[in-house]
PyMOL Python script that loads the backbone (N, CA, C, O; Angstrom):
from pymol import cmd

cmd.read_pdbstr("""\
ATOM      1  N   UNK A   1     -25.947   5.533  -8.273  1.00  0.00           N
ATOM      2  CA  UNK A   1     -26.466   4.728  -7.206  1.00  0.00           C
ATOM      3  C   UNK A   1     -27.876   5.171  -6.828  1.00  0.00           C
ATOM      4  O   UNK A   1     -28.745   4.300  -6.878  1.00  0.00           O
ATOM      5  N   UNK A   2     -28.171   6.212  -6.515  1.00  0.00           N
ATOM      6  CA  UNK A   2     -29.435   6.891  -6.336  1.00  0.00           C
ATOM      7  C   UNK A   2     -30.006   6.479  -7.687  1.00  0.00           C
ATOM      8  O   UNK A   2     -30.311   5.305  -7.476  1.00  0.00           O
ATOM      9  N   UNK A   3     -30.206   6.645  -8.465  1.00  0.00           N
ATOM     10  CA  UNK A   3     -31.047   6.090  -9.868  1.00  0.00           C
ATOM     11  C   UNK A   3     -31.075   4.786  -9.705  1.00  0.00           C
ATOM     12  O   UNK A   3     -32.145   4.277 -10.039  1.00  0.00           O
ATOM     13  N   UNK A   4     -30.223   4.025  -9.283  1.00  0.00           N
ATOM     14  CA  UNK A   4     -30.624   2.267  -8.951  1.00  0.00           C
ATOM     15  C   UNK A   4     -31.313   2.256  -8.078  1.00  0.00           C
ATOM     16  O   UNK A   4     -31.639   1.091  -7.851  1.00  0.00           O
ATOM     17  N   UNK A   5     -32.011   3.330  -7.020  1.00  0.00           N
ATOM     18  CA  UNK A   5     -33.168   3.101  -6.126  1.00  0.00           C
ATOM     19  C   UNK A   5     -32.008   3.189  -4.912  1.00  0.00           C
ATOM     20  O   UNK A   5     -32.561   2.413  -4.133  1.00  0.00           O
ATOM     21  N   UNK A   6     -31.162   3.470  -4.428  1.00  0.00           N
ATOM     22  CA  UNK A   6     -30.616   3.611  -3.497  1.00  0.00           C
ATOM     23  C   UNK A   6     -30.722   4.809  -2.827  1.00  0.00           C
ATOM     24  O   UNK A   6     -30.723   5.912  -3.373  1.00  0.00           O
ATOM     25  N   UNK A   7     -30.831   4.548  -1.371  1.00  0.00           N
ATOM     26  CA  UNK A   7     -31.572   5.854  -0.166  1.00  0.00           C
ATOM     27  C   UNK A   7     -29.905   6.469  -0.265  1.00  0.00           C
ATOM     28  O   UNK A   7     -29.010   5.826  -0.814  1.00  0.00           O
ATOM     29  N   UNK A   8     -29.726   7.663   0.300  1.00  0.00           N
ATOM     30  CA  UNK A   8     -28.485   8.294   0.436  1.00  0.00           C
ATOM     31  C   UNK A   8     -27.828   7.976   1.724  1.00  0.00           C
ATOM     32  O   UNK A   8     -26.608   8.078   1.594  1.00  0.00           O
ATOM     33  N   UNK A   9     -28.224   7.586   3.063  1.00  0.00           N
ATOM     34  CA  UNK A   9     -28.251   7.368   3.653  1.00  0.00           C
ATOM     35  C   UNK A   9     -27.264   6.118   3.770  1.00  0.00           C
ATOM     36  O   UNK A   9     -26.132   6.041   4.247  1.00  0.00           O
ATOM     37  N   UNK A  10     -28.234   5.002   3.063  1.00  0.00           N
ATOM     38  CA  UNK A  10     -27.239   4.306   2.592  1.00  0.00           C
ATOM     39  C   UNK A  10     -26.185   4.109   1.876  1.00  0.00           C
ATOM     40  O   UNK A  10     -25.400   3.174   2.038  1.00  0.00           O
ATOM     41  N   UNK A  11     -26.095   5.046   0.974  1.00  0.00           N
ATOM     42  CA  UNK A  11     -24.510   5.381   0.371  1.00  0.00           C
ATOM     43  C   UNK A  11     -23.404   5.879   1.140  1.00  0.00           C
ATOM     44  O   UNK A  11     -22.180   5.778   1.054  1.00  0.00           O
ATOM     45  N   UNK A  12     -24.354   6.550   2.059  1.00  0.00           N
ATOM     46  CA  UNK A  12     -23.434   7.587   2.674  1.00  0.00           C
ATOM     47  C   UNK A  12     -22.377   6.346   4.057  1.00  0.00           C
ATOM     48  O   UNK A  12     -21.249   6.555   4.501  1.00  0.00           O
ATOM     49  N   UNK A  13     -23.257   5.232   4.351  1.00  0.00           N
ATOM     50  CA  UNK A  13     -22.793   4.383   5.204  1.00  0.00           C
ATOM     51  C   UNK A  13     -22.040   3.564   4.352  1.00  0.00           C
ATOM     52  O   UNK A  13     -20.867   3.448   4.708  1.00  0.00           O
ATOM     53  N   UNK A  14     -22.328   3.019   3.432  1.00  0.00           N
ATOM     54  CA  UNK A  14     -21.029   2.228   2.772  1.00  0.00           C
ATOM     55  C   UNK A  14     -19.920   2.863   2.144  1.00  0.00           C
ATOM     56  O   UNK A  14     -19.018   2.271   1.552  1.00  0.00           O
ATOM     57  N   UNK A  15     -20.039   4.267   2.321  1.00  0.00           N
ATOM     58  CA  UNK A  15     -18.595   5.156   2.083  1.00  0.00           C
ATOM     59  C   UNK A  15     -17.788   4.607   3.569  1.00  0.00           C
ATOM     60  O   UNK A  15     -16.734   3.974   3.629  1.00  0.00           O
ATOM     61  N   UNK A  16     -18.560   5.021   4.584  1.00  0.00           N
ATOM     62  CA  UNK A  16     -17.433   5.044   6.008  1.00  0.00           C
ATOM     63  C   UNK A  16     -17.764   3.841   6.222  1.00  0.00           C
ATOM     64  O   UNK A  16     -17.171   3.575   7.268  1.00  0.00           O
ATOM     65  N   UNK A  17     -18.323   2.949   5.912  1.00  0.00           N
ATOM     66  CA  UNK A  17     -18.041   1.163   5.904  1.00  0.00           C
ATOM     67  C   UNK A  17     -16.482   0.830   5.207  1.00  0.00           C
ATOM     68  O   UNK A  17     -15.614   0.278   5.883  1.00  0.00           O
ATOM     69  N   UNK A  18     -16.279   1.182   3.966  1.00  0.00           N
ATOM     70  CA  UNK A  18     -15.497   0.859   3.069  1.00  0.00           C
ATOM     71  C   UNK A  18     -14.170   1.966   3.765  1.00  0.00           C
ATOM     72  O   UNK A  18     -13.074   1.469   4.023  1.00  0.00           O
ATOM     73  N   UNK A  19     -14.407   3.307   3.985  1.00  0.00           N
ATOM     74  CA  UNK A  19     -13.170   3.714   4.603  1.00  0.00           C
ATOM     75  C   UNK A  19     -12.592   3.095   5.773  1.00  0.00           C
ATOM     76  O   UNK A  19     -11.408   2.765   5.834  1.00  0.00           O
ATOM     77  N   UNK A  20     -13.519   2.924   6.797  1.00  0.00           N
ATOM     78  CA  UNK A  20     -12.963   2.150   8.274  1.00  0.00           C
ATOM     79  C   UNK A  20     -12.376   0.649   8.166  1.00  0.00           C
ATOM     80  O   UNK A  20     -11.579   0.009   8.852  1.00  0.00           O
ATOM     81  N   UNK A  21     -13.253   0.323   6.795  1.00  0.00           N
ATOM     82  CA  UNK A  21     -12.089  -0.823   6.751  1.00  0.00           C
ATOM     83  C   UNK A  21     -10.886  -0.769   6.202  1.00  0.00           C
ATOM     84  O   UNK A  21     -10.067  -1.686   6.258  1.00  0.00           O
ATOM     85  N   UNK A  22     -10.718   0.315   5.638  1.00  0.00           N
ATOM     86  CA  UNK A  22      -9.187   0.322   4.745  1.00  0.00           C
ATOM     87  C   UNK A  22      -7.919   0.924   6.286  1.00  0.00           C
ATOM     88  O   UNK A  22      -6.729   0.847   6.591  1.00  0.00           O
ATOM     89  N   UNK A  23      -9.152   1.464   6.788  1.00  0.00           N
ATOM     90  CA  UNK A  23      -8.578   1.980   7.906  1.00  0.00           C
ATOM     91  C   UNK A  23      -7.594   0.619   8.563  1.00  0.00           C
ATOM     92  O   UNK A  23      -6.436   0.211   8.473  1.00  0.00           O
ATOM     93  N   UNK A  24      -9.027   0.201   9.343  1.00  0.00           N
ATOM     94  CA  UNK A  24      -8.557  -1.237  10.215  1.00  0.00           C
ATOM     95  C   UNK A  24      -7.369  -2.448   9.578  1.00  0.00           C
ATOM     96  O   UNK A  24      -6.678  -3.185  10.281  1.00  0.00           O
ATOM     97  N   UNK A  25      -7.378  -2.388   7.987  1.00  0.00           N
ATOM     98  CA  UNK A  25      -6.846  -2.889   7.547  1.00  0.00           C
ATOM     99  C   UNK A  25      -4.932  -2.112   7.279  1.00  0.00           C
ATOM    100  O   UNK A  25      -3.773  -2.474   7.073  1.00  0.00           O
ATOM    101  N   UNK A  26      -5.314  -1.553   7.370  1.00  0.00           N
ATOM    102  CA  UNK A  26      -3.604  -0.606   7.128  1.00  0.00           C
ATOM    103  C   UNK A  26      -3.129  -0.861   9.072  1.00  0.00           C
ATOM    104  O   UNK A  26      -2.025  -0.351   9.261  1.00  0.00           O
ATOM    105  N   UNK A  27      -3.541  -1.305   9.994  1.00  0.00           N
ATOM    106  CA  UNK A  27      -3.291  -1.219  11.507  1.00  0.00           C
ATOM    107  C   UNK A  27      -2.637  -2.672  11.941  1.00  0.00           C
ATOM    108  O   UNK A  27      -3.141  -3.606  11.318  1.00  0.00           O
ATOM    109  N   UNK A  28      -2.119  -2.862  12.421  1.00  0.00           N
ATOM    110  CA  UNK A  28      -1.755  -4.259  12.938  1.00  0.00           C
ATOM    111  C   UNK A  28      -2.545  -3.852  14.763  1.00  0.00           C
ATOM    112  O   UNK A  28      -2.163  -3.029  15.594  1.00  0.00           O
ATOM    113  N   UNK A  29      -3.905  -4.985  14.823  1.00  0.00           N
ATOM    114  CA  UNK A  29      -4.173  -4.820  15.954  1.00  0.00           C
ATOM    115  C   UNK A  29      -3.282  -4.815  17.315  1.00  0.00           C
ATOM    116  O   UNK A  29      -3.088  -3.870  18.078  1.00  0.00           O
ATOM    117  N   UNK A  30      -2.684  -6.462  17.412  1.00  0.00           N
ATOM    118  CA  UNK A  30      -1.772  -6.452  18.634  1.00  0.00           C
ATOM    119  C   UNK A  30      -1.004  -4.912  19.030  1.00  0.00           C
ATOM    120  O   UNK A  30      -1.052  -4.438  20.165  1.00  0.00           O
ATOM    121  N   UNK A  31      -0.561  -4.496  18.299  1.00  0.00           N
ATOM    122  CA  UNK A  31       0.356  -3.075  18.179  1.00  0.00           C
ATOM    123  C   UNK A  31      -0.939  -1.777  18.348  1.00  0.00           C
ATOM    124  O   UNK A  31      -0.797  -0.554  18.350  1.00  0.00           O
ATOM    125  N   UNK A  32      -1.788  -2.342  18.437  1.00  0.00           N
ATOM    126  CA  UNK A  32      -2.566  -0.640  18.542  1.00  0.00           C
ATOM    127  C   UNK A  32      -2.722  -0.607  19.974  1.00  0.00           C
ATOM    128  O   UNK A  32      -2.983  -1.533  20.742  1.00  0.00           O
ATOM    129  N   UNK A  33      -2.449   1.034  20.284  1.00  0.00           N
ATOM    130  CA  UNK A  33      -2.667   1.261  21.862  1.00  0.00           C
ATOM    131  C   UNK A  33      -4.172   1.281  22.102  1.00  0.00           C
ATOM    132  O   UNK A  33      -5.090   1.607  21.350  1.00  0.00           O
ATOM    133  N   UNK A  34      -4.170   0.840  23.363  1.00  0.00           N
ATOM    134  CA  UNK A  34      -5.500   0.780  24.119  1.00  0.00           C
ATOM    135  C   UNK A  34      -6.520   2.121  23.363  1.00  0.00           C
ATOM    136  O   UNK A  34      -7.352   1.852  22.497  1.00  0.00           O
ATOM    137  N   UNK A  35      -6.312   3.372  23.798  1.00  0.00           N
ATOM    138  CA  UNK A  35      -7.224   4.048  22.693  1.00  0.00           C
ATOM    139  C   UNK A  35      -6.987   4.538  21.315  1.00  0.00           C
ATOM    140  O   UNK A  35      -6.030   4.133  20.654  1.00  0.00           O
ATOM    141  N   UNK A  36      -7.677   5.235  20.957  1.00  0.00           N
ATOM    142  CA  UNK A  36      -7.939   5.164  19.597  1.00  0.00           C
ATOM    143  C   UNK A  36      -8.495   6.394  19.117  1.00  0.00           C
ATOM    144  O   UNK A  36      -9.692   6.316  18.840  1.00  0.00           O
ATOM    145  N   UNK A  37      -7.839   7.741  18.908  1.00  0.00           N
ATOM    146  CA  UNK A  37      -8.611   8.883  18.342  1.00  0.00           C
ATOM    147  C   UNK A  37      -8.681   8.727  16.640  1.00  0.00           C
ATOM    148  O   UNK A  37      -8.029   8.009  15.881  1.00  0.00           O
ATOM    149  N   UNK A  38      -9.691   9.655  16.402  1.00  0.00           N
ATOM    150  CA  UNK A  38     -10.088   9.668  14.897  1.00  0.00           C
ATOM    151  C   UNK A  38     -10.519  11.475  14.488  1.00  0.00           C
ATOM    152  O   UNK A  38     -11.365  11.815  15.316  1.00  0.00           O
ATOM    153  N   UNK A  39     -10.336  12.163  13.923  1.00  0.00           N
ATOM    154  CA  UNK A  39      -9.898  13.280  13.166  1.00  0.00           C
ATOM    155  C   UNK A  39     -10.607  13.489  11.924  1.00  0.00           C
ATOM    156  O   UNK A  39     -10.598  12.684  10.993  1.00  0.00           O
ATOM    157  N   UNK A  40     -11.245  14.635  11.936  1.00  0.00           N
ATOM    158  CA  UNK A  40     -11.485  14.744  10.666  1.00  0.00           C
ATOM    159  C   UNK A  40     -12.956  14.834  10.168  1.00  0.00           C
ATOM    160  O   UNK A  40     -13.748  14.383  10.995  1.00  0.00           O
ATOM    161  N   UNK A  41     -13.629  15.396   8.800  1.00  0.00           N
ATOM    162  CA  UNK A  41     -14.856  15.651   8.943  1.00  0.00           C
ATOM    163  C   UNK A  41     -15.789  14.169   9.025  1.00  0.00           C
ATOM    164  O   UNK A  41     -17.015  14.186   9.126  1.00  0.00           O
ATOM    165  N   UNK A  42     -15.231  13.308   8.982  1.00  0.00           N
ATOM    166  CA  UNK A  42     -16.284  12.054   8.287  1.00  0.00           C
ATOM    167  C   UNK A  42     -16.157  10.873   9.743  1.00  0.00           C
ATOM    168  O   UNK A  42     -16.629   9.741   9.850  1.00  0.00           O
ATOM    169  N   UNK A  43     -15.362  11.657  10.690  1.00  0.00           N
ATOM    170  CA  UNK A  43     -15.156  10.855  12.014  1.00  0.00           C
ATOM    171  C   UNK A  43     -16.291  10.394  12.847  1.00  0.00           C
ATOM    172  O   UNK A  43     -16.442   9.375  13.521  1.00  0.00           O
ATOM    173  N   UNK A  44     -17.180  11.597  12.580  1.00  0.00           N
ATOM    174  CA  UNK A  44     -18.579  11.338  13.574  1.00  0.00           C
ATOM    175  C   UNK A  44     -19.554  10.457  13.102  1.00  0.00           C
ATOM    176  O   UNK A  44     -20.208   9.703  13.822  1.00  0.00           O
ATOM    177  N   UNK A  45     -19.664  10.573  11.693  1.00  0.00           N
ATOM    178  CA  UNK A  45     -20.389   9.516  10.971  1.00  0.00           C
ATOM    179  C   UNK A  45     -19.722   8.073  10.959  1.00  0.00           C
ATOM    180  O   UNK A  45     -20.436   7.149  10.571  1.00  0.00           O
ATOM    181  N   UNK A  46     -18.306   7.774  11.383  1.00  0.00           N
ATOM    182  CA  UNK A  46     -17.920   6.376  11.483  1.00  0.00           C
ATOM    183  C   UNK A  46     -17.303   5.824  12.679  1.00  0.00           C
ATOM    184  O   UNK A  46     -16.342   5.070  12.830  1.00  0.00           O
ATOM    185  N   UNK A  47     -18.162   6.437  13.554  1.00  0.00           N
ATOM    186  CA  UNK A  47     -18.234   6.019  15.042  1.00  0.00           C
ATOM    187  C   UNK A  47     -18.591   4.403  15.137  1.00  0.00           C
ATOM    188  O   UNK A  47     -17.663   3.627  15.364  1.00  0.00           O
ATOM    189  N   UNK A  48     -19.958   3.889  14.962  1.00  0.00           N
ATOM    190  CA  UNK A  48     -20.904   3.321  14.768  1.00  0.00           C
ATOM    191  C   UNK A  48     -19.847   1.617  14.077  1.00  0.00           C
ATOM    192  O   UNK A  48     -19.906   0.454  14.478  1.00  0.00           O
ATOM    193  N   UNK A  49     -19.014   2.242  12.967  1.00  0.00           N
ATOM    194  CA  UNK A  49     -18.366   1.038  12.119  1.00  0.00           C
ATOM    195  C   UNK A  49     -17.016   0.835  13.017  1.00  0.00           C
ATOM    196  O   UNK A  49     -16.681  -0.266  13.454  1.00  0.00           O
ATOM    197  N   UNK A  50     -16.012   2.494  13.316  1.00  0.00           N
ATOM    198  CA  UNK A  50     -15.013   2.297  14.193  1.00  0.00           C
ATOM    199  C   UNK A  50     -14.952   1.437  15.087  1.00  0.00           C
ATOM    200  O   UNK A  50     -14.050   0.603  15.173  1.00  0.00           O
ATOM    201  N   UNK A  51     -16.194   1.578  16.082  1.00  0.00           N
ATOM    202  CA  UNK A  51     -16.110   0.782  17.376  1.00  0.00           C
ATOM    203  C   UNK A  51     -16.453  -0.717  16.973  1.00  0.00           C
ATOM    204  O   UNK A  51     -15.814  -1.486  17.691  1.00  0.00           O
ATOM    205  N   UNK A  52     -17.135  -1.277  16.194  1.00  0.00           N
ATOM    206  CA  UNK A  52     -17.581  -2.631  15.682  1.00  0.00           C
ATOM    207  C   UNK A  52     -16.183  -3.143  15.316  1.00  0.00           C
ATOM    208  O   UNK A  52     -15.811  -4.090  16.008  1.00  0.00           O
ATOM    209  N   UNK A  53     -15.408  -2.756  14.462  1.00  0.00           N
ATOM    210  CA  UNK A  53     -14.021  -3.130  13.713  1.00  0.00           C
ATOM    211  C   UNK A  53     -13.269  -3.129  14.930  1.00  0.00           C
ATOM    212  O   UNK A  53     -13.108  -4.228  15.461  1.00  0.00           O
ATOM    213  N   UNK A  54     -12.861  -2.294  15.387  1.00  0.00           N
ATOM    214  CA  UNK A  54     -11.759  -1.678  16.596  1.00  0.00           C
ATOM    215  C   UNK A  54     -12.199  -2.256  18.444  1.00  0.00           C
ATOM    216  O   UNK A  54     -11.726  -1.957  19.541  1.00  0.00           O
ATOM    217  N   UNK A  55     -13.181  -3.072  18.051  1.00  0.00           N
ATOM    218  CA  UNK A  55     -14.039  -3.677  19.235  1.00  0.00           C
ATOM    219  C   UNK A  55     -13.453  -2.672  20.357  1.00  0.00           C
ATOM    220  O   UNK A  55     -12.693  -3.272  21.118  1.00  0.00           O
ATOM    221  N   UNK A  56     -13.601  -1.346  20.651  1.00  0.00           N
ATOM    222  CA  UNK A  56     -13.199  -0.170  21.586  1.00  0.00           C
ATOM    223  C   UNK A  56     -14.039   0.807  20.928  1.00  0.00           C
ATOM    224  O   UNK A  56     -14.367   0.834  19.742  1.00  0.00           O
ATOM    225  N   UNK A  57     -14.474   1.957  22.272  1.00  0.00           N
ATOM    226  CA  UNK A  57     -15.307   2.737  21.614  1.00  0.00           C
ATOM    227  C   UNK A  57     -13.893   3.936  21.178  1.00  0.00           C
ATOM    228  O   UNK A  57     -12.999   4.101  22.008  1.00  0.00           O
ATOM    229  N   UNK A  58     -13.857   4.690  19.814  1.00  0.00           N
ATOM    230  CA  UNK A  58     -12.924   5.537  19.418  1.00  0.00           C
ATOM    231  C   UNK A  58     -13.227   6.850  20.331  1.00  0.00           C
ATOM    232  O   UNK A  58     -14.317   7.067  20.861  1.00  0.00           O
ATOM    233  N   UNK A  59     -12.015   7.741  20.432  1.00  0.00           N
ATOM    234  CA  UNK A  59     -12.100   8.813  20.506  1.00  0.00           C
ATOM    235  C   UNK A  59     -12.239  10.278  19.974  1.00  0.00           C
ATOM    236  O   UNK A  59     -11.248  10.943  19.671  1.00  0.00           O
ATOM    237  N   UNK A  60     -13.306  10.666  19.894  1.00  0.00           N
ATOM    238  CA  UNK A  60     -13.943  11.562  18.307  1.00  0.00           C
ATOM    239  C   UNK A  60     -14.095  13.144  19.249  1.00  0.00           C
ATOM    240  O   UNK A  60     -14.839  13.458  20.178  1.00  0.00           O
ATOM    241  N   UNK A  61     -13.387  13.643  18.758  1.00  0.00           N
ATOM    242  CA  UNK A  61     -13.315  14.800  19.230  1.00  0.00           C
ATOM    243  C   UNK A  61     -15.118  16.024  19.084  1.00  0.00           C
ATOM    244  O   UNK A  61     -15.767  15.701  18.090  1.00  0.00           O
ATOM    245  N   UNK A  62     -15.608  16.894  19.707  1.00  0.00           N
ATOM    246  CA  UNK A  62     -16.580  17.462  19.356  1.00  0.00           C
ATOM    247  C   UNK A  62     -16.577  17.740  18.364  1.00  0.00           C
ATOM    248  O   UNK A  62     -17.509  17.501  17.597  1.00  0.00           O
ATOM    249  N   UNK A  63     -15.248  18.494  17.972  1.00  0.00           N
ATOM    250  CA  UNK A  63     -15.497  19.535  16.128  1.00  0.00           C
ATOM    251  C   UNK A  63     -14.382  18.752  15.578  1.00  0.00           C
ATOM    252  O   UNK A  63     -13.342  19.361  15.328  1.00  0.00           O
ATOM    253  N   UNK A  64     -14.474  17.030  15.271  1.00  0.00           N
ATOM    254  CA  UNK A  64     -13.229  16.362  14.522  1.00  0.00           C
ATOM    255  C   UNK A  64     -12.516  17.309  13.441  1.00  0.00           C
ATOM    256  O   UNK A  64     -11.302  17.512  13.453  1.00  0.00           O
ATOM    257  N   UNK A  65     -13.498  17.930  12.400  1.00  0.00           N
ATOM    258  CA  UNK A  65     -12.886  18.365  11.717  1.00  0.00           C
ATOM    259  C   UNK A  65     -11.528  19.668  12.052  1.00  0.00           C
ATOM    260  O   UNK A  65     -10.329  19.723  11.778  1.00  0.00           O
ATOM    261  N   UNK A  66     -12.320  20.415  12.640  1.00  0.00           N
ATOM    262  CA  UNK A  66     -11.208  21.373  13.408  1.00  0.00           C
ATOM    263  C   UNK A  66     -10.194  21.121  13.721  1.00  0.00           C
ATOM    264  O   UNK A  66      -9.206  21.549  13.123  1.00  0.00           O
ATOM    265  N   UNK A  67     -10.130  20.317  14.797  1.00  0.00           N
ATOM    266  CA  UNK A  67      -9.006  19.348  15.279  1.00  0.00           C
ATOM    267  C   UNK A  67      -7.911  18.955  14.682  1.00  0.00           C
ATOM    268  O   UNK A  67      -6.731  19.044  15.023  1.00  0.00           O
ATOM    269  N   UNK A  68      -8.679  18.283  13.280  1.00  0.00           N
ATOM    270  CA  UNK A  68      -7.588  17.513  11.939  1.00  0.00           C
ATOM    271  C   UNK A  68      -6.775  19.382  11.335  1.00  0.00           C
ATOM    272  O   UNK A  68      -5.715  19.496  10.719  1.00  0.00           O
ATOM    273  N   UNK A  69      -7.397  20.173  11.633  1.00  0.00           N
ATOM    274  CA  UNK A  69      -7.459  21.557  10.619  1.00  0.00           C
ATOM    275  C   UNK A  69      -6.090  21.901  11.517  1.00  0.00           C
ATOM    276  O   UNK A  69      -4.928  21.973  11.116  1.00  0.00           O
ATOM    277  N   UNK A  70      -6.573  22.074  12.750  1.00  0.00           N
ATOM    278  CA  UNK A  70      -5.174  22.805  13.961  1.00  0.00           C
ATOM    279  C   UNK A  70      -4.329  21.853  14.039  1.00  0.00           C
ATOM    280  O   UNK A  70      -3.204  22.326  14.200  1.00  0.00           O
ATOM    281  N   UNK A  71      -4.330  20.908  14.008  1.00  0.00           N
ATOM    282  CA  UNK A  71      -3.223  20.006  13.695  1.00  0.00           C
ATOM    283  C   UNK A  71      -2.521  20.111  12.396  1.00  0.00           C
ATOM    284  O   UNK A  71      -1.302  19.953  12.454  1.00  0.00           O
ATOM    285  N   UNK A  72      -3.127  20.383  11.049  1.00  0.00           N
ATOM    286  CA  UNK A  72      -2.188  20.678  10.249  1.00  0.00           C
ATOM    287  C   UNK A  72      -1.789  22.184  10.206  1.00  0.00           C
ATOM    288  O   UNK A  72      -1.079  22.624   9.302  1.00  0.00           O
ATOM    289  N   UNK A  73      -2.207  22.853  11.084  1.00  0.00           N
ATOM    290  CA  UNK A  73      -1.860  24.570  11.192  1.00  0.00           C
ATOM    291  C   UNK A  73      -0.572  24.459  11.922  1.00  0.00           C
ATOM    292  O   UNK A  73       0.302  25.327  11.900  1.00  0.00           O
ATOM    293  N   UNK A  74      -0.511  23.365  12.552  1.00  0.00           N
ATOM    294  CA  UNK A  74       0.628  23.031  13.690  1.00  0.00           C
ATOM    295  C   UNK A  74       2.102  22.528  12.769  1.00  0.00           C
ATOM    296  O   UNK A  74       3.254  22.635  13.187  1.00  0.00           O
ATOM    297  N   UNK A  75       1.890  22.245  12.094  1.00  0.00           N
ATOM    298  CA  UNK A  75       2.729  21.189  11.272  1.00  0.00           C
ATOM    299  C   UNK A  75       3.161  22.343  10.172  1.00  0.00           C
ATOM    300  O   UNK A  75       4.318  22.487   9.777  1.00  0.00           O
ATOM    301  N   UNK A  76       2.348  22.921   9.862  1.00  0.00           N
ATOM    302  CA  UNK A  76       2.932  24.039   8.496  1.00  0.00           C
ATOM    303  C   UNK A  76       3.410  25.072   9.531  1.00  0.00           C
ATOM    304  O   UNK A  76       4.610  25.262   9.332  1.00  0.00           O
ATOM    305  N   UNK A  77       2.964  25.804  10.542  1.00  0.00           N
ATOM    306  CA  UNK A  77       4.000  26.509  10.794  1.00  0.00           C
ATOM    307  C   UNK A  77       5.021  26.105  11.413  1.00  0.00           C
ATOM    308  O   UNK A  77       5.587  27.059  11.947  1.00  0.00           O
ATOM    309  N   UNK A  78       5.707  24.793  11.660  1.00  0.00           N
ATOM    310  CA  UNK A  78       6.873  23.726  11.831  1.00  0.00           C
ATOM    311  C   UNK A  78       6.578  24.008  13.628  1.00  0.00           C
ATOM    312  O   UNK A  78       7.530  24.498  14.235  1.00  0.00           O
ATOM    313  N   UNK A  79       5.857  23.837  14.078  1.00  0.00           N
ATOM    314  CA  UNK A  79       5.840  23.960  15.409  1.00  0.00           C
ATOM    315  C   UNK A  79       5.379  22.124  15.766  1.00  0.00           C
ATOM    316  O   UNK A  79       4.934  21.692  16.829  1.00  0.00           O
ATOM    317  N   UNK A  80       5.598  21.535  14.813  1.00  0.00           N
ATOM    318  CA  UNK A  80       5.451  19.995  15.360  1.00  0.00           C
ATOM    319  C   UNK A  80       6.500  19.066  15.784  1.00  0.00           C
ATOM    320  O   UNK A  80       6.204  17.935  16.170  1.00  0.00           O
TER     321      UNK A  80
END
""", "prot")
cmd.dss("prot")
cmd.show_as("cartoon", "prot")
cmd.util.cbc("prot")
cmd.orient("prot")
């Protein structure tokens, strides 16, 4: 993609374009609760697409990634 003249920038947005929609698409809106957290390293960069799709602004934790990390620290030592 970069050798076809493409900025990274822009790659890097049609990655979390193309994820948030697989996202939005796996959700049945009526059924989603009023908010909306998101997890994980690539959360902060798809703020911007989240809230456009999800017409709500998401809830993105400071250190998403961490978050997603202690949550599975939670789950392997069966404390979930």
């Amino acid at each position: 993609m970069i050798a076809d003249g493409l900025v990274k920038k822009d790659i890097i947005r049609g990655v979390h374009e193309s994820i948030a929609r697989r996202i939005f698409r796996m959700t049945e809106p009526s059924r989603m609760p009023q908010e909306i957290t998101f997890t994980g390293g690539m959360a902060k960069g798809m703020v911007a697409v989240l809230k456009r799709l999800f017409k709500r602004e998401p809830n993105i934790p400071q250190e998403p990634q961490i978050a997603e990390s202690l949550g599975g620290s939670h789950c392997w030592k069966g404390s979930w």
